[in-house]
matplotlib code that plots the C-alpha trace (Angstrom):
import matplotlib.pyplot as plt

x = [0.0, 2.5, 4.5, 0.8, 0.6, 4.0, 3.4, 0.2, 2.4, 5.1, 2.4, 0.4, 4.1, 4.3, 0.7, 0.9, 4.1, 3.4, -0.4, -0.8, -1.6, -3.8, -1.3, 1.9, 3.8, 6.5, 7.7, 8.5, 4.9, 2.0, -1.8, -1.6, 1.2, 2.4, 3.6, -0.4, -2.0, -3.2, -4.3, -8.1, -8.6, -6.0, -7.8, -10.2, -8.0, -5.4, -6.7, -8.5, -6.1, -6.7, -8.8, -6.5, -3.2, -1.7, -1.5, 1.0, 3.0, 6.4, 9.8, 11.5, 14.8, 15.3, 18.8, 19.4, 15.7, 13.3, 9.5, 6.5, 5.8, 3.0, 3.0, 1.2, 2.0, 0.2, 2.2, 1.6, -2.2, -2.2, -3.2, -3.9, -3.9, -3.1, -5.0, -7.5, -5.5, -9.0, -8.2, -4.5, -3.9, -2.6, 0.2, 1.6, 5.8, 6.3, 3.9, 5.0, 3.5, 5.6, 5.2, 1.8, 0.8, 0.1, 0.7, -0.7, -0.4, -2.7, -2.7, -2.1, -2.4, -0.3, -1.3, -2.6, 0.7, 2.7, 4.2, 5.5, 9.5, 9.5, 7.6, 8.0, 6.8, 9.3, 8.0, 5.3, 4.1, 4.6, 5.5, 6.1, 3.3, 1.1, 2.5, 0.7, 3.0, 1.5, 1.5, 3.5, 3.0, 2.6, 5.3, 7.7, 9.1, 9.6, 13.2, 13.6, 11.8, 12.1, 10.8, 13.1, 12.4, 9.4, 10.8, 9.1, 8.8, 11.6, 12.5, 12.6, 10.3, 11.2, 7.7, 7.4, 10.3, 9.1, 7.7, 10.4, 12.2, 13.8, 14.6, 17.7, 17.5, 16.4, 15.9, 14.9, 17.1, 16.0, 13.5, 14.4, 15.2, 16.3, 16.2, 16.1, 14.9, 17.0, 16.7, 15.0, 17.1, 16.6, 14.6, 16.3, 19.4, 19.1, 20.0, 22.6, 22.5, 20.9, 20.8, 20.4, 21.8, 20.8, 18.9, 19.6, 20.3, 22.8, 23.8, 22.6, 21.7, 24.6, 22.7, 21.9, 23.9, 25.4, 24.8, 24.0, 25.9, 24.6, 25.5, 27.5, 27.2, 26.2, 25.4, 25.3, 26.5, 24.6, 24.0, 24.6, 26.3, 28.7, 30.0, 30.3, 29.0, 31.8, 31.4, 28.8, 29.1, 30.0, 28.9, 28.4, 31.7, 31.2, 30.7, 32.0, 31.7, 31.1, 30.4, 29.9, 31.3, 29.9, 29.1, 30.3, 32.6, 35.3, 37.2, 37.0, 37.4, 39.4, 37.1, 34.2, 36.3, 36.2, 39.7, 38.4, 36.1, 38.3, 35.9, 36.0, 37.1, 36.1, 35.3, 34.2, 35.7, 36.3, 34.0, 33.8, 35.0, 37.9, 40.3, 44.3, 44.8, 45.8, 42.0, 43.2, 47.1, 45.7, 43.8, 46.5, 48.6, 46.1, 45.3, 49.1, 49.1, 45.5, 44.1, 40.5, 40.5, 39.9, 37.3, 39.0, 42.0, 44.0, 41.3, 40.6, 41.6, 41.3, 41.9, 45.0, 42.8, 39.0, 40.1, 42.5, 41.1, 44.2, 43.7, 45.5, 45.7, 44.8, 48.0, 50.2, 49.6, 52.5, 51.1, 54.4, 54.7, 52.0, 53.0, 50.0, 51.6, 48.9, 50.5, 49.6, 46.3, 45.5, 47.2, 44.9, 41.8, 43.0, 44.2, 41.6, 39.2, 41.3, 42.3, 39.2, 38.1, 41.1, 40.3, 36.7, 38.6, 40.4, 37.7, 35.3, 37.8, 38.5, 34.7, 34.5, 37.7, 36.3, 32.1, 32.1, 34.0, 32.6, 28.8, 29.2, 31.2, 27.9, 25.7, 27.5, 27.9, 23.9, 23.2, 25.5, 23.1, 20.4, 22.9, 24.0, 20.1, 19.9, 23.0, 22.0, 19.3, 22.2, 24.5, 22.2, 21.8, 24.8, 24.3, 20.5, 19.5, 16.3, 17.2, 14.4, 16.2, 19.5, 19.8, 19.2, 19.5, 21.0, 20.5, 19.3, 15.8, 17.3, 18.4, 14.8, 14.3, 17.3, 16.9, 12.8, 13.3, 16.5, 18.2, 14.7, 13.8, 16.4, 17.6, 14.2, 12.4, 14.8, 17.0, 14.9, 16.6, 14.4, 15.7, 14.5, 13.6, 12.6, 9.4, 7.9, 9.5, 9.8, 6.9, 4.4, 5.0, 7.8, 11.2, 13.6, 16.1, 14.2, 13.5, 17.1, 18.6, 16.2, 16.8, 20.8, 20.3, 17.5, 19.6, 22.6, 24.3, 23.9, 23.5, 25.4, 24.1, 27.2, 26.1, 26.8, 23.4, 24.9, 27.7, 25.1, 22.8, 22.8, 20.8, 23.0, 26.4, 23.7, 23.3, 26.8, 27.8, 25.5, 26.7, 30.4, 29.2, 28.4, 30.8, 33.6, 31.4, 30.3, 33.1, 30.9, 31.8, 28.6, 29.0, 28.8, 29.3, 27.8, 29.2, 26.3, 28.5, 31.6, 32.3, 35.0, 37.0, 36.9, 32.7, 32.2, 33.0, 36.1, 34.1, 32.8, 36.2, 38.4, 35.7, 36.2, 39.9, 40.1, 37.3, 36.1, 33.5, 31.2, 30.9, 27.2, 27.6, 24.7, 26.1, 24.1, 27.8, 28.7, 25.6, 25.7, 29.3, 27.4, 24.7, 26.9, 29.0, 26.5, 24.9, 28.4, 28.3, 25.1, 25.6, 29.1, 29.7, 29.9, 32.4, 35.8, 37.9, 40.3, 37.5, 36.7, 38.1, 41.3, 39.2, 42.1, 41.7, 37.7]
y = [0.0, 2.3, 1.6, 2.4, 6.1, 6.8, 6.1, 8.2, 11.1, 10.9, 10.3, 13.7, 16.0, 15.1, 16.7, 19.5, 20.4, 21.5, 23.2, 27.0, 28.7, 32.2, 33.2, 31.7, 28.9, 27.5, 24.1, 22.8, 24.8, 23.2, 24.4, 22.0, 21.2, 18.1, 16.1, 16.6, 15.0, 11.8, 13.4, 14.9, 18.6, 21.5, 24.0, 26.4, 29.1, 27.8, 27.0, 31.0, 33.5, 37.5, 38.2, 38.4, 37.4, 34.2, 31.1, 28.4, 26.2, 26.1, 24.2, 26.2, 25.2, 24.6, 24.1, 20.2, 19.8, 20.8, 21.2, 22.9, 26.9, 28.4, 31.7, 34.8, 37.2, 40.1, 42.3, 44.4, 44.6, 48.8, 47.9, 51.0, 49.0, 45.5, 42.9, 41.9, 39.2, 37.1, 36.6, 35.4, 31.3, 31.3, 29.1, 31.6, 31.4, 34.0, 36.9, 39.3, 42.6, 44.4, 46.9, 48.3, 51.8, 50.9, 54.4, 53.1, 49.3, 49.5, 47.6, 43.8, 43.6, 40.4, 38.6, 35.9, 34.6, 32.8, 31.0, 34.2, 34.2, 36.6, 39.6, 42.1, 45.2, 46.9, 49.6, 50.9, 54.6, 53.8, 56.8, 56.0, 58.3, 55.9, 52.4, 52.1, 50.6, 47.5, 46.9, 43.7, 42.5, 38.3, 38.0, 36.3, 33.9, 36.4, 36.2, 38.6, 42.0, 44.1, 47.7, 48.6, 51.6, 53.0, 56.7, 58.1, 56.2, 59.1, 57.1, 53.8, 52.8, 50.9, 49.7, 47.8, 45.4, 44.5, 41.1, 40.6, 38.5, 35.8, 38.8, 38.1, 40.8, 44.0, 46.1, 49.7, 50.9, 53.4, 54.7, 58.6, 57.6, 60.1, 59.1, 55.7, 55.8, 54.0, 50.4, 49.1, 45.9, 45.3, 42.0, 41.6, 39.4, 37.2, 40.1, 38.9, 41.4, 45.6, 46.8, 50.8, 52.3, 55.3, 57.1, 60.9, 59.6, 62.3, 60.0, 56.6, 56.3, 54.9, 51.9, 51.2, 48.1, 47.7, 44.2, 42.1, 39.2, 37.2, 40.7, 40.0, 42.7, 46.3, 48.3, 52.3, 53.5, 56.8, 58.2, 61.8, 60.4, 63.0, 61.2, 57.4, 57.5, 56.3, 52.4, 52.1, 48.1, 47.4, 44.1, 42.7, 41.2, 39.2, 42.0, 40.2, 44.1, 47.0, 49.5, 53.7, 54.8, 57.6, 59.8, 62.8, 61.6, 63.6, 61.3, 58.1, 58.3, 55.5, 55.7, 54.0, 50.8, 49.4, 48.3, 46.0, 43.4, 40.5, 38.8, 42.5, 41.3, 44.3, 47.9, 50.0, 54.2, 55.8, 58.8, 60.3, 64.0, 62.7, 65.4, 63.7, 65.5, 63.9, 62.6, 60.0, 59.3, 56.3, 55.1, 55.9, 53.9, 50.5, 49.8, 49.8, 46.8, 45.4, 42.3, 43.7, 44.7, 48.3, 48.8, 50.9, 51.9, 53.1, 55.9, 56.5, 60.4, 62.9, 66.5, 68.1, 70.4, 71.6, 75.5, 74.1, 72.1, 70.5, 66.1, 63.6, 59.6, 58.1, 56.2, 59.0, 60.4, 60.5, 60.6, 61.3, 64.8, 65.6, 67.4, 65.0, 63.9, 64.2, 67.2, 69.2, 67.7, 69.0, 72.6, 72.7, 71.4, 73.9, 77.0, 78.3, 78.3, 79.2, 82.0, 83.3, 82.8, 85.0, 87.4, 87.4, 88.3, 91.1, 92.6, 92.0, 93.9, 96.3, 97.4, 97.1, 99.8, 102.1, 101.5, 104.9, 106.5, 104.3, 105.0, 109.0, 108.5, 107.1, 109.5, 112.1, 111.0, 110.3, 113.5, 115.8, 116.3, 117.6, 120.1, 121.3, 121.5, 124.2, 126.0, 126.6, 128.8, 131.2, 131.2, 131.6, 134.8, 136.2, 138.8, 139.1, 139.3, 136.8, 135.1, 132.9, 131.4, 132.2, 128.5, 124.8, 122.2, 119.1, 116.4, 112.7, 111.9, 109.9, 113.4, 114.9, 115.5, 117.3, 119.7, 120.1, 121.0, 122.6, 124.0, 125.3, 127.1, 128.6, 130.0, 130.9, 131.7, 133.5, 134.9, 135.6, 133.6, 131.8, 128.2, 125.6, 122.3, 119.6, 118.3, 121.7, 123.6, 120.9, 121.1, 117.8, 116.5, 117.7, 115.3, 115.2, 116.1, 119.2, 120.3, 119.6, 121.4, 124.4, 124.4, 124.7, 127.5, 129.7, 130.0, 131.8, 128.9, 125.3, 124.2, 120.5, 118.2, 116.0, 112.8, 108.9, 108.7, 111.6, 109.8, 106.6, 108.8, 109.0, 112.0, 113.3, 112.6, 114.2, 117.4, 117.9, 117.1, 120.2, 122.6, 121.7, 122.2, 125.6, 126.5, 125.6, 126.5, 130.6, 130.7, 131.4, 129.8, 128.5, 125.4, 125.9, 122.3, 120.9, 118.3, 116.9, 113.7, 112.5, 109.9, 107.9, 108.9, 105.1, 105.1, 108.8, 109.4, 110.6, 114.6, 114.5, 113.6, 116.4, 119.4, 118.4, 118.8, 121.4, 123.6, 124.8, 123.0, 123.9, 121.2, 120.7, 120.2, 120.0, 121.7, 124.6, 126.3, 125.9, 126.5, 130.2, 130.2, 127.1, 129.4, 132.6, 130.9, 129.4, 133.1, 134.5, 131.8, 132.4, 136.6, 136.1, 136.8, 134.2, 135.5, 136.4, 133.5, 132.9, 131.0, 129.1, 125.5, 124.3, 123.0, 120.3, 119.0, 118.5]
z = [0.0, 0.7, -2.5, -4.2, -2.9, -3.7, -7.7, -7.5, -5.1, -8.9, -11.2, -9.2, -9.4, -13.5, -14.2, -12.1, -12.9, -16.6, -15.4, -15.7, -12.7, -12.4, -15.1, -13.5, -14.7, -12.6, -13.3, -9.4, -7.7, -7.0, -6.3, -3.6, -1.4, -2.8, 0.4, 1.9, -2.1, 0.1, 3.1, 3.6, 2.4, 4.5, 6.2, 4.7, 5.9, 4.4, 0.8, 0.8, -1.4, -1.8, -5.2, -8.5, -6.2, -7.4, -4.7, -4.8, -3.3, -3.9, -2.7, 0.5, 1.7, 5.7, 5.5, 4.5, 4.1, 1.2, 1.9, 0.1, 1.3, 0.7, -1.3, -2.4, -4.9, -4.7, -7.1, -9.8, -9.3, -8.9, -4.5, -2.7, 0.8, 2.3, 1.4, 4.7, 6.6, 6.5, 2.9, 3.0, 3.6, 6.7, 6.5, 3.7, 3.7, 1.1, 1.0, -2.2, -2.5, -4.6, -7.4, -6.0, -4.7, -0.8, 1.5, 5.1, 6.6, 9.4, 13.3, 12.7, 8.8, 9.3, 12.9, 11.6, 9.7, 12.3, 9.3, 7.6, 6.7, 3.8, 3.5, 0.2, 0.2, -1.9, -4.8, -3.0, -1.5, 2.0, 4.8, 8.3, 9.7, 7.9, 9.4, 12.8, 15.7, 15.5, 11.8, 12.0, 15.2, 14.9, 12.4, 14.4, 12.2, 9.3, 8.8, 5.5, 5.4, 2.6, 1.9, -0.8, -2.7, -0.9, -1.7, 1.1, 4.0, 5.5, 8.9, 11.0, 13.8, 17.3, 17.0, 13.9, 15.0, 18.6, 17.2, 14.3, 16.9, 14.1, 11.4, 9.6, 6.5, 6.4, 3.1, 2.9, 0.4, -1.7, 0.7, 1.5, 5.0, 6.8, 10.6, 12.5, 16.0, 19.1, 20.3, 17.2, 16.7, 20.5, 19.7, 16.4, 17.7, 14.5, 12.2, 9.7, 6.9, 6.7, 3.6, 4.3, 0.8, -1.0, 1.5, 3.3, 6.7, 8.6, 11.6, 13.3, 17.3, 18.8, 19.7, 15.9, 15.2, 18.6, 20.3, 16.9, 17.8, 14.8, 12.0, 9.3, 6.8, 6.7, 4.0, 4.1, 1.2, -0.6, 2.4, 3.7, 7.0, 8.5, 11.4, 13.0, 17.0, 19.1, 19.7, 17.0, 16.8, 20.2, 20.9, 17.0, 16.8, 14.1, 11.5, 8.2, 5.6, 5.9, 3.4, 4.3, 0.9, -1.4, 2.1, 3.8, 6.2, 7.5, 9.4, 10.7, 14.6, 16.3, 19.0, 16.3, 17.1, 13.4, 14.6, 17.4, 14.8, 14.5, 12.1, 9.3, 5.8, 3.4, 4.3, 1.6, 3.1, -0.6, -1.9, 1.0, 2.5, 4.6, 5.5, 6.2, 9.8, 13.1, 13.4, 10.4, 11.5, 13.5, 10.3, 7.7, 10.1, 10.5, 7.0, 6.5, 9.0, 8.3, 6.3, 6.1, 2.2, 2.0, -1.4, -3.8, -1.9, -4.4, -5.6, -2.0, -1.5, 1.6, 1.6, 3.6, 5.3, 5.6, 3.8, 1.0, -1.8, -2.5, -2.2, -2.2, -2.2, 1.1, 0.7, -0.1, 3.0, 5.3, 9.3, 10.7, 9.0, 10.9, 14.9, 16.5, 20.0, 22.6, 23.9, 20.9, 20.9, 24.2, 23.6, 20.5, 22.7, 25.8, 24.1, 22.3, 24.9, 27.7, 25.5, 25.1, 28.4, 29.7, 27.1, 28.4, 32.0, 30.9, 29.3, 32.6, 34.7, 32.5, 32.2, 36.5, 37.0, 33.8, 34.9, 35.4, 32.1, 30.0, 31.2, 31.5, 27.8, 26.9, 28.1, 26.8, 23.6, 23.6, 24.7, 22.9, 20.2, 22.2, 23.9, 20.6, 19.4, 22.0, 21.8, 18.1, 20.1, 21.2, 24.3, 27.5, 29.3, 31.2, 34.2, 34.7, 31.2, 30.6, 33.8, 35.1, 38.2, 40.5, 40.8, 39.8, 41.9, 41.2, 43.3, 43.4, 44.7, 48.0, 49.2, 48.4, 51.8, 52.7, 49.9, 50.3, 54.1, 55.0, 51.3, 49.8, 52.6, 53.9, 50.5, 49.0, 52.5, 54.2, 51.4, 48.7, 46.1, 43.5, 43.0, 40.2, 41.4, 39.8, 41.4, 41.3, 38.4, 35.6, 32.6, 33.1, 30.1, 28.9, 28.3, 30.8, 28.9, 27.5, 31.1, 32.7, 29.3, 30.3, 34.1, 33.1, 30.7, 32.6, 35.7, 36.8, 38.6, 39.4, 42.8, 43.1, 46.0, 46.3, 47.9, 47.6, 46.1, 43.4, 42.8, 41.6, 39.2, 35.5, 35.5, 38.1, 35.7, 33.1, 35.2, 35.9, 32.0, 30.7, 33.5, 32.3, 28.8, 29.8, 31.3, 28.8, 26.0, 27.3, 29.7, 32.8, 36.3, 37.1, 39.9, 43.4, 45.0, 48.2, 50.0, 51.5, 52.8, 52.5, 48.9, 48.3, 45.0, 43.7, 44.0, 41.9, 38.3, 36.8, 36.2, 39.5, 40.9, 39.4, 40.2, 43.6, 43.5, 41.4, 42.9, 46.1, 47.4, 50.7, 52.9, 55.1, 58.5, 61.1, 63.7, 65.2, 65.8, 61.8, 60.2, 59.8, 57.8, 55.8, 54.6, 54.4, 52.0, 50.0, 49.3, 48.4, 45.8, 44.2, 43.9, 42.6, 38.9, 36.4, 34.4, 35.7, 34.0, 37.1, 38.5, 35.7, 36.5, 34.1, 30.8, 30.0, 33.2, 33.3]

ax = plt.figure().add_subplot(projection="3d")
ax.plot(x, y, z, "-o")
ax.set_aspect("equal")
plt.show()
């Protein structure tokens, strides 16, 4: 009997083998897998097959052994989506659906092939916003996925490999990628071969192809990669090629460890931006000593230096001409900073001792113009002609008090002289500057409240700049200076300093004793004349 069913099994391979199929012809597939012919009917699930995709089975290989794989071609058919998993047999091996125009695969398109080793879904529309996380969750036999030349799928996804635990090729060349996320090879330990060519990545997560103990080749050429992440295949020591060529490396860094796979044969470094500095001694130096052969080596060139164009054969390069002992590698890591940062000193301490120039520089400069718009008005009025005040008074607003209730009323009370002050004789309204500019020019002198506050105020540098204006400019001694309490020369500003050394100055003291010289001095002041020129302080020296 058993001799019986193996004629019919030959006499069943001969027929079939010649039979058209949908529209495909293979001489070695089946309609029917050929080791089941005497057995009762498969499952209805796995006889069912996606409308106008072709349904066969076909010889796989399992290393030694040969057995009959179901498969599905689904190409070529114009799809705009997946085909619904209730439609595919589900005992499909090779599941084909290339050359269509699918954008989106949805949740679990594929859960219900746990037999699933080979899954094509190259030349299609597919972008990675449209491939929900779980699109190819159940496909954990799948040990070849490829996606080549899906033109805009622009980046990898952690997600859609959590379940690809047996993958062992990858291909999404041709596929405009442009990022790939972190840890997405973490369940992926069977990977043998990636195939990531002609895309626009920049850089890789370090973690990309780190811990692959089963990796064999890599391929990255065409990309736009400027740089290798330190330790990049840590872990995946049995790295057979490797190919990064036609990118825009500059160097290749000795910390990538390229040095450290004891398993390398080819690497592929040529068409890239490499640049023959110290960075490349260490290089130069190992594929001098290496067996790993090095693609192309003698077209391989690098360029002396990022400024000059000049290149030159990677193998005409001469590391020892080169000054790269570690000492010069740290004076050119340490100098430049350090450098600046003393640079950045000097200049800090230089601004701290000169605070004060350099601010009453500024204001001066700033407020030269409107000085000058006003002097174009004519020089202000000398000896009682249009005089509107016999003093201003300059002071800051801390020393309010002193001025409101001891210097206003004993010089406008009990001595009849008419004082401007601000909070009662500026216009509302008017600028500031207008009104100190007006208060300077409409009075006969200038009152100075010399305090610690003083010595702190802009407007108060601003004050004192447009009485020395006037005086240099018409000649007229115009400053009578009060020294309401005693300042340090390192806390008041260079102007400030030299009228107190140069000019007389009256000095408040409350002391019931003192107070009648204080006021008698202060009203010989204000009626002296304001031009005899022997009392005009040096103008050099201010």
């Amino acid at each position: 009997m058993p001799l019986l069913k193996m004629f019919y099994l030959k006499i069943f391979c001969l027929v079939v083998s010649s039979v058209t199929v949908t529209g495909y012809q293979h001489s070695s597939c089946y309609d029917k897998d050929p080791f089941y012919i005497d057995k009762a009917p498969r499952n209805a699930s796995e006889l069912r097959c996606p409308n106008e995709c072709n349904c066969t089975y076909c010889p796989q290989h399992d290393g030694n052994d040969v057995y009959y794989g179901h498969n599905v071609y689904c190409t070529t058919l114009q799809l705009k989506s997946v085909p619904l998993k209730s439609t595919v047999p589900t005992d499909v091996v090779y599941y084909s659906l290339r050359y269509n125009y699918i954008t989106a695969i949805k949740d679990n398109s594929f859960s219900t092939l746990s037999d699933l080793q080979f899954l094509r879904i190259d030349d299609n529309d597919l972008k990675y916003e449209l491939i929900e996380g779980n699109s190819f969750r159940g496909l954990k036999n799948v040990i070849s996925l490829s996606l080549n030349k899906n033109k805009m799928l622009g980046r990898l996804l952690a997600a859609w490999f959590v379940d690809l635990v047996s993958l062992e090729i990858l291909d999404v060349q041709n596929c405009g990628l442009t990022s790939i996320e972190s840890n997405i090879f973490q369940n992926s330990k069977q990977l043998t071969k990636v195939h990531i060519s002609h895309n626009n990545i920049i850089y890789f997560p370090k973690n990309f192809l780190q811990n692959l103990p089963s990796l064999n080749y890599i391929y990255m050429d065409y990309n736009k990669l400027s740089y290798i992440p330190n330790k990049a295949f840590k872990g995946s020591n049995n790295i057979n090629t490797i190919i990064i060529s036609d990118n825009s490396l500059s160097t290749i860094s000795e910390n990538v460890g390229i040095q450290n796979l004891t398993m390398l044969q080819i690497l592929g470094v040529d068409y890239n931006h490499l640049v023959c500095d110290c960075n490349m001694v260490w290089f130069r130096k190992w594929i001098g000593m290496t067996n790993v052969t090095i693609e192309n080596l003698n077209d391989t060139k690098c360029k002396m230096n990022w400024i000059a164009g000049h290149s030159q054969f990677l193998l005409n390069f001469d590391p020892d001409s080169l000054q790269c002992s570690k000492l010069m590698k740290y004076l050119k890591i340490i100098l430049p900073p350090a450098s600046a940062s003393i640079m950045v000193v000097i200049i800090v301490i230089l601004l701290y001792n000169f605070r004060y120039d350099i601010r009453f520089w500024i204001q001066r400069r700033r407020l030269r113009k409107q000085y000058e718009q006003l002097d174009n008005q004519g020089p202000p009025p000398i000896n009682g002609e249009d005089i509107r005040y016999d003093a201003f008074v300059s002071y800051n607003s801390e020393d309010q008090d002193w001025v409101l209730k001891v210097l206003q009323p004993s010089l406008e009370d009990q001595r009849n002289f008419k004082l401007c002050v601000d909070y009662r004789d500026f216009i509302p309204g008017e600028a500031v500057v207008n009104n100190i500019s007006n208060a300077v020019k409409y009075s006969r002198k200038v009152v100075v409240v010399v305090s610690k506050n003083f010595a702190k105020s802009e407007w108060c540098y601003f004050e004192l700049e447009m009485a020395r204006m006037r005086m240099f400019d018409n000649h007229e001694d115009i400053l009578v200076v009060v020294l309401l309490e005693k300042v340090s020369s390192k806390h008041m500003p260079v102007l400030l300093h030299k009228i107190l050394t140069k000019k007389t100055y009256i000095e408040w003291e409350d002391h019931p004793d003192r107070l009648p010289l204080f006021w008698a001095k202060i009203e010989t002041a204000l009626l002296s004349p304001n031009c005899p020129r022997e009392r005009l302080l040096d103008r050099d020296a201010v």
